[in-house]
N, C-alpha and C positions, 0 to 999 in steps of 0.2 A: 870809928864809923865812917862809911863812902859818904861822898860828896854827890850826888847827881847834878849835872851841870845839865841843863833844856834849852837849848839854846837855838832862837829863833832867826834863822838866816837868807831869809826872805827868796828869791826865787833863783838864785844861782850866779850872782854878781858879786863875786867876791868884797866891790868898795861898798856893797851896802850894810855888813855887818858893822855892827855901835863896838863901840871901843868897850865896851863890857864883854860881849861877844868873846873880842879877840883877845882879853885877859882869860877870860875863862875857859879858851882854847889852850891858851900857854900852861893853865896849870892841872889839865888836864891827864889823866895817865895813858887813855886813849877813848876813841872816839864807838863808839858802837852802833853797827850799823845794819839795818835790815838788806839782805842781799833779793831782788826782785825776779831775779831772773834775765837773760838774757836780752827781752822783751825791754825791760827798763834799764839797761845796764848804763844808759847816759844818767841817768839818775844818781847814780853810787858815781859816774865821773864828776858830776858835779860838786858831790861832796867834797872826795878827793882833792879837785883844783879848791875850791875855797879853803881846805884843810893846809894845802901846801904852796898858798897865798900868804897865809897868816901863820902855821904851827908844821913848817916841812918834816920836824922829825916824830911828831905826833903820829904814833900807829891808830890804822882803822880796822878795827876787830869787826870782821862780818857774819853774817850769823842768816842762813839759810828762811827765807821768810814762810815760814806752813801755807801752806794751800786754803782756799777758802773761799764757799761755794756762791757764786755772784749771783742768784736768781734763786733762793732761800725762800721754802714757804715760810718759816717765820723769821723774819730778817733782823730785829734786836739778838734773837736769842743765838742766831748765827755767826753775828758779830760779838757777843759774851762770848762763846766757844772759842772764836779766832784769838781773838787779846787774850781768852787764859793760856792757848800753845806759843803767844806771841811771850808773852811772861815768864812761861819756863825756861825759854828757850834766853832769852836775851838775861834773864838771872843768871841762868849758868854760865855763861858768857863773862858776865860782869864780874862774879866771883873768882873765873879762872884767868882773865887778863888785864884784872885790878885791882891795884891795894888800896889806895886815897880814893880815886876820881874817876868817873866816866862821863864822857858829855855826848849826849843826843843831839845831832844838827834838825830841827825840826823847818821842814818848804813854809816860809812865812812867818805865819807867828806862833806859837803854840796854844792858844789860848781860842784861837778860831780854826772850826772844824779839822781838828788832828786827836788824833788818840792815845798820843804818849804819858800825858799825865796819869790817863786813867791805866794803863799798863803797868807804872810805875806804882799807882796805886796797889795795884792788883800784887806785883812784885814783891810790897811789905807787906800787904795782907797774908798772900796766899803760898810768897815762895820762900816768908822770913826772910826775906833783904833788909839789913836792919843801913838804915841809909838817912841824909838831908837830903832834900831839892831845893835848888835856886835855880828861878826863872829867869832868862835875858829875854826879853823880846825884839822882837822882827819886825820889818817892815812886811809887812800884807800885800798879798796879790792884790786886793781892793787899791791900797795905795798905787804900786804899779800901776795898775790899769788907768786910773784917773788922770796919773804924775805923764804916763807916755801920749795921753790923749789928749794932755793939756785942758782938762778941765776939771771943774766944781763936782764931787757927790754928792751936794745936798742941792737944795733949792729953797729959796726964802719961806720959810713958815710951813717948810716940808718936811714929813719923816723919808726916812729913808730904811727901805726895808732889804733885809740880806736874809738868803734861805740859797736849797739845794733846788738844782733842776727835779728831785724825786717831789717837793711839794709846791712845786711851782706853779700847777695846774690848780692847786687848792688856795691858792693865793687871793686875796681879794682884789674888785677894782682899785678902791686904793691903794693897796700893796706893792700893786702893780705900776702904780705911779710914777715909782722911783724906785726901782728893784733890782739888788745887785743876787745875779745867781752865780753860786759855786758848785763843783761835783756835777759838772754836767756830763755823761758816758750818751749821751747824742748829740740832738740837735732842739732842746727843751724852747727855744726861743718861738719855733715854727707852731707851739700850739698855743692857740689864743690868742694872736695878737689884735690889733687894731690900727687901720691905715696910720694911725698916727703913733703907731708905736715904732722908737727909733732905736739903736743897740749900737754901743759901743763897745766891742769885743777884741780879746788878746788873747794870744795864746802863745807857750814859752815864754813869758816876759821875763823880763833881765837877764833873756838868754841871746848869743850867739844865733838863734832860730827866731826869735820874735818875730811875730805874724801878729798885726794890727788891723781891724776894720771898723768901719760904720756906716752907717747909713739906715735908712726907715727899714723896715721884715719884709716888707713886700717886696720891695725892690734888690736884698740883699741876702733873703733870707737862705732861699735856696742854695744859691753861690755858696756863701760861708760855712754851709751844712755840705756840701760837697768839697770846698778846700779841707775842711776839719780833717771828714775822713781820707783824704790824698795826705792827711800829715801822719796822721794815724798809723797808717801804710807805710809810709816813710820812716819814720823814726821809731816803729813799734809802741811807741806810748804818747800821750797828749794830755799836755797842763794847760787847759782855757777856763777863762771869766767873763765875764759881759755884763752890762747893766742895762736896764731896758728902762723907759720913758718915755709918758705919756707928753707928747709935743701938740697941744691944741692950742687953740686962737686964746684959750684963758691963761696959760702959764704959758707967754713966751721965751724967758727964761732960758738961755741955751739952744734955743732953737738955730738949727745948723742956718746960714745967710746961703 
């Protein structure tokens, strides 16, 4: 029976993989890998350099990533569609360029907002991949973000809320307090703020490209919503995160001097 190796390797820094990580690479038979398109092709280079960082002679079996419709009148059930063609497609794969082992390099961690588990799921279910999973985990964009900005995500006697720019707007005042957003495909920061809402945002982190900012929405908001899309442009694809925070005279706390 295959080994599934899932292995979370955070945003594209080779030294931030865990020494479990890089066992689990070495005993790998190869690596399998969704191919993006041309549009993401830094994405698959990334892989690559951390593959041949750590495991130079480890092959990365790629595997044409299906089409899948971005603006879906029902959008679960369009994303169940995608991951069952993502399923067949990366089963057969798996079958035809492995005996033992295959390892998934998952952006981050696997465990937050990613859908390889559930694919793999689907793989024993629905394509008889008769297999094990073991999880390494990753260091998180969230870490990033905080670790380059040199500061705390929580606050004393505060929750800290994480969700996607798509229910960002549905977010409570509280929520909004201390709110890390992921999956933003705009500029989700520009709706609803509050003069005292500040945002500390990154995009490409632990890459070669890394773009850092902050500052309060009003005074920044626009700018960073126009840098976004000149990266967009630039590199064909864009990886950002931000976390927003409520900065009143009540929780000073972080408050930029």
């Amino acid at each position: 029976m295959r080994t599934i190796y899932v292995i979370g390797i955070g945003a594209g820094d080779p030294e931030l993989l865990t020494l479990k990580a890089i066992r689990a690479l070495e005993r790998a038979d190869a690596v399998i890998a969704l191919d993006k398109g041309d549009a993401k092709s830094d994405l698959l280079a990334l892989r690559e350099h951390i593959v041949h960082a750590h495991a130079p002679d480890l092959p990365i079996v790629t595997v044409q990533d299906p089409p899948r419709d971005r603006n879906p009148e029902h959008y679960a059930a369009e994303v169940r569609r995608w991951h069952a063609e993502r399923a067949r497609l990366l089963a057969d794969a798996i079958r035809k360029h492995t005996n033992d082992s295959a390892a998934f390099l998952v952006w981050g961690d696997p465990s937050l907002y990613d859908s390889t588990l559930r694919i793999i799921e689907r793989m024993q279910r629905h394509e008889g991949l008769e297999c094990t999973v073991e999880v390494i985990p990753g260091v998180t964009a969230i870490q990033l973000l905080t670790a380059e900005h040199k500061m705390l995500l929580n606050r004393i006697g505060e929750d800290i809320h994480v969700t996607t720019a798509r229910n960002l707007a549905k977010a409570s005042p509280k929520d909004r307090r201390n709110c890390v957003v992921m999956l933003d495909g705009g500029a989700g920061w520009l709706d609803g703020p509050t003069h005292n809402t500040y945002m500390w945002w990154g995009a490409y982190l632990g890459t070669e490209h890394q773009v850092l900012r902050e500052g309060f929405i009003t005074e920044i908001g626009e700018e960073v919503a126009a840098l976004k899309q000149q990266l967009r442009e630039q590199h064909g694809w864009i990886m950002d995160i931000y976390l927003l925070r409520e900065l009143d005279e009540a929780t000073p706390e972080n408050k930029p001097t």
